[in-house]
Steps between C-alpha positions, in 0.01 A plus 500: 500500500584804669775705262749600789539172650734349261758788592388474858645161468829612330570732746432235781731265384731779411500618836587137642765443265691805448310790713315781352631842435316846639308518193381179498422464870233820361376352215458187677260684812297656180464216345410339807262773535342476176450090547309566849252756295447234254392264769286729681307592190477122401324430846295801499371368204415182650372626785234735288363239293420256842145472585432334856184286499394283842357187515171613401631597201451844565738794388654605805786729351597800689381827386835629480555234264254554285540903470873376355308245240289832403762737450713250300205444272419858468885578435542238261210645262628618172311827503 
């Protein structure tokens, strides 16, 4: 689970039931902030380990795609 939601959700509720101060309103647009990067790097993720194959059976992935898969691998080396 993603860390900031649970105080995403505070602050939500917080903000229905009794409004949110200045500071809050801030934390809560960083925090909302934070949550959408989180996301983003979750479907990148996805997206980079996809490989496309037709009918035939044949790979079909983009080449974009698989320069990404390359320079994952080649980052995630321990050396």
């Amino acid at each position: 689970m993603i860390s900031s939601l649970q105080r995403i959700n505070e602050l939500a509720r917080k903000a229905r039931e009794d409004g949110l101060t200045p500071g809050e309103v801030e934390e809560r647009a960083a925090l909302r902030e934070e949550y959408l990067q989180e996301i983003r790097g979750q479907v990148s993720s996805t997206m980079s380990s996809l490989t496309i194959v037709n009918e035939d059976g044949e790979d079909i992935t983009p080449t974009a795609l698989v320069i990404e898969k390359a320079i994952q691998y080649r980052n995630s080396l321990p050396f």
